[in-house]
C-alpha positions in Angstrom: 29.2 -38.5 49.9 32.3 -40.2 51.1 35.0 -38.2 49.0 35.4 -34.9 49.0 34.0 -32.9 46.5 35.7 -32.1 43.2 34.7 -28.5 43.2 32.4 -25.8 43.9 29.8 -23.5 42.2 31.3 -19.9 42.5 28.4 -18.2 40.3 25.2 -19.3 39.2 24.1 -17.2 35.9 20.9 -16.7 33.8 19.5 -14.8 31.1 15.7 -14.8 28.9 17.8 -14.5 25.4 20.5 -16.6 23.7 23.8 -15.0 22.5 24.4 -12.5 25.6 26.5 -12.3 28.5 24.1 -13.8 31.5 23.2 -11.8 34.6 25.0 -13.4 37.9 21.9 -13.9 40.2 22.2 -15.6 43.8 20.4 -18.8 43.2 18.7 -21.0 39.9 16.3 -23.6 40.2 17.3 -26.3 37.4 13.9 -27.9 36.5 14.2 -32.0 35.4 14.7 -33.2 32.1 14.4 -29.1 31.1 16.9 -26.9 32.9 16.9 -23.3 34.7 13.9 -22.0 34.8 13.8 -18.8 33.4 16.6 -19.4 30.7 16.7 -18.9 26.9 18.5 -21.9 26.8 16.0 -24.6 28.7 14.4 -26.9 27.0 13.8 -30.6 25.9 17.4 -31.1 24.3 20.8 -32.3 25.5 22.4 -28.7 26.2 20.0 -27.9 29.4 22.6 -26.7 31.6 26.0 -24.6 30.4 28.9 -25.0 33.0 32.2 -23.3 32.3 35.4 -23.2 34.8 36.7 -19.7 36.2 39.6 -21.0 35.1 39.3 -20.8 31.5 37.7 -17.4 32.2 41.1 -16.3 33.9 42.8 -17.7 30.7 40.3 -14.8 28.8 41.3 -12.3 31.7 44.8 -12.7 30.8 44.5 -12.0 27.1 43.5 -8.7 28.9 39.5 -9.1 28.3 37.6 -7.7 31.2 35.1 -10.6 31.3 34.3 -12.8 34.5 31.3 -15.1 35.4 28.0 -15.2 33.4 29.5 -13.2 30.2 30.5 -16.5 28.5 26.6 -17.2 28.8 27.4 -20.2 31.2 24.6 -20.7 33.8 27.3 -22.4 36.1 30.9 -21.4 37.3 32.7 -24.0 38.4 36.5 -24.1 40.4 38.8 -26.8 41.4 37.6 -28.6 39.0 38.2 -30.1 35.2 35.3 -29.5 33.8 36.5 -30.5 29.9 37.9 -34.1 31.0 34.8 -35.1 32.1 33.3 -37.7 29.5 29.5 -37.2 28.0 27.8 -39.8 30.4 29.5 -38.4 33.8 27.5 -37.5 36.6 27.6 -34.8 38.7 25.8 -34.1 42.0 25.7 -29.8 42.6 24.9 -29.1 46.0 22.5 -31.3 47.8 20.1 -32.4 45.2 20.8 -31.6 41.6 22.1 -34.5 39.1 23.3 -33.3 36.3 24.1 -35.6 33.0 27.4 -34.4 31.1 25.7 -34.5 27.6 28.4 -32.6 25.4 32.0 -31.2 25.9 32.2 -27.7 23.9 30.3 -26.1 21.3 30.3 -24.0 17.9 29.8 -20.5 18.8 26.9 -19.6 17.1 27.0 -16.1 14.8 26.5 -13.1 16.8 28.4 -14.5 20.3 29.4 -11.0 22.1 32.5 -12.5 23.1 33.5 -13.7 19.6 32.4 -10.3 18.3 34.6 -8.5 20.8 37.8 -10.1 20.6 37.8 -12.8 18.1 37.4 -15.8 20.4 36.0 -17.6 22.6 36.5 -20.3 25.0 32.9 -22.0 25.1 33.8 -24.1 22.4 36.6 -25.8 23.9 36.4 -25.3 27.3 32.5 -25.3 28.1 30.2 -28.1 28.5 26.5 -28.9 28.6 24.5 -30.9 30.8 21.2 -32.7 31.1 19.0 -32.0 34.6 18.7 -35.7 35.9 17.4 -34.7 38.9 16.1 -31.2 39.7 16.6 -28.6 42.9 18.6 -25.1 43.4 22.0 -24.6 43.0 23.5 -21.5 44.7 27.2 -20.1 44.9 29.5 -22.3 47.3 27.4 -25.3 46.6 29.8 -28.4 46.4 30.3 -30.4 43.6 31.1 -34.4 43.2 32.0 -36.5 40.2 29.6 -39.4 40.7 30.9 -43.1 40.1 28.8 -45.2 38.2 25.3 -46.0 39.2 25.9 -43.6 42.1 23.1 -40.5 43.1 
């Protein structure tokens, strides 16, 4: 890479069901074309990967919610980085060998979110976004991340 990255991973998250705060663990394996092993939300659809910023969860902190990485049920914490002006199509390389695909911006919070429940919002469905595994590896905490130009892996 000849520029410096545009971020890092701070936390890398997981959990077996959909809807609940994820556990933080200290690496995932994201699995090609079906995302992190082990998580409710893999699968053969565009939403493989959830990455959030910790700076929309300091925007929750500040509302005075006692929240941090993994309980917006993100599988990747990003900082230093704007995660929602990315466009669908943009790729990013996490760490050494994962490509990821930027396949939506946001989402609906589906009925039952704990966050939703707890306070009456949520900032997944402005501030999250999704991602497609291009190409597979680990990602781990501290792992760099670069915004790829076009045709670039």
């Amino acid at each position: 890479m000849k520029h410096a990255p545009s971020g890092k991973v701070i936390r890398v998250s997981i959990s077996e069901e959909k809807g609940v705060p994820k556990t933080n663990v200290p690496e995932v394996h994201l699995v090609e074309d079906w995302g992190v092993e082990g998580d409710a939300h893999a699968g053969f659809w565009h939403r493989q990967v959830s990455l959030l910023a910790a700076e929309s969860i300091e925007k929750m902190r500040e509302k005075g919610l006692e929240v941090g990485p993994g309980d917006f049920a993100e599988n990747i914490t990003t900082e230093g980085m704007d995660l929602v002006g990315l466009p669908v199509g943009t790729r990013l390389r996490v760490g050494s060998e994962v490509i990821l695909e930027v396949s939506q911006i946001g989402k609906e919070c589906h009925t039952g979110c704990a966050i939703f429940k707890q306070v009456g919002s949520c900032i997944m469905p402005k501030e999250g976004i999704f991602a497609k595994v291009i190409k597979g590896g680990k990602v781990r905490p501290g792992d760099p991340i670069w915004v790829l130009e076009q045709g670039q892996e």
